[in-house]
N, C-alpha and C positions, 0 to 999 in steps of 0.2 A: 504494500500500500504506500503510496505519496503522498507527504502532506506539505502544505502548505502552512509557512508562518507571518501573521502578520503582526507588526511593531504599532501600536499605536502610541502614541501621547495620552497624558493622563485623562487630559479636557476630553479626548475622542471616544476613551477606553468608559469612562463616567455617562456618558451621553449612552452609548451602545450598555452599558450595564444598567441603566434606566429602563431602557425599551425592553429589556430580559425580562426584569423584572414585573415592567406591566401584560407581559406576555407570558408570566410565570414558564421562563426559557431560561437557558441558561446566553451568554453571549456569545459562544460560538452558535447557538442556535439561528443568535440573529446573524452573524455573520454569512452563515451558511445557504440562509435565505435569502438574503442581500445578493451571495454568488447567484446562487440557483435564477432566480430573478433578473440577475444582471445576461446571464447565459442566455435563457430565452429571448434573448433582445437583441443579442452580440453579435449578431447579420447587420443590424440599422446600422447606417453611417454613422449617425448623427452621435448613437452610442461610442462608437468604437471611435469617433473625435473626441468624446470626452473623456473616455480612458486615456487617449494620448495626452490632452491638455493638463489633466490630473495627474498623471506623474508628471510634468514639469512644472506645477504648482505645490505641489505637497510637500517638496523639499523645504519650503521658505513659509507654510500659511497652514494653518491647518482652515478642515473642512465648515462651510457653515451651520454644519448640524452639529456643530461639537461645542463643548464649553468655550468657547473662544471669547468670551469678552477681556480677560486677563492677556490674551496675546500679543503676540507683538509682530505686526504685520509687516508686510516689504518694504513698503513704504519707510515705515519708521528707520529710527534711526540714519536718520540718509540725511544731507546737508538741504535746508534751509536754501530756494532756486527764488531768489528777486528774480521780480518784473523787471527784462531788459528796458533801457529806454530807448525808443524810438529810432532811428539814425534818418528819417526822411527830415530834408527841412520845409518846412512851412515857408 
């Protein structure tokens, strides 16, 4: 048998131990439905773009279904971009 391991973040792992819970599941349970679910689908384009897009986002941001208000997003920490001024002359 092959398994697969997935690494979440606490904020991720909290949000997905939620839904177990309200679904008296364990969190592989919902993981595994999430796959299952995701499989059925995994012909659509539009699917298998946002699997690509997702892992080149996941490295820096976690998901919006996760605990994420504490995060710290791409954005941050990045310098402060003033307004150029202008170079036309009037």
């Amino acid at each position: 048998m092959h398994s697969i391991k997935i690494h979440l973040e606490s904020a991720e792992y909290n949000a997905v131990q939620r839904l177990a819970e309200l679904t008296k599941s364990s969190p592989e349970d919902v993981a595994y439905c999430a796959l299952n679910r995701l499989m059925l689908q995994g012909r659509n384009a539009e699917v298998q773009e946002d699997i690509v897009l997702t892992r080149g986002w996941r490295a820096d941001n976690l998901p919006l279904w996760s605990d994420s208000a504490p995060s710290i997003h791409a954005y941050e920490g990045m310098p402060d971009v003033e307004p150029s001024k202008s170079k036309l002359s009037v």
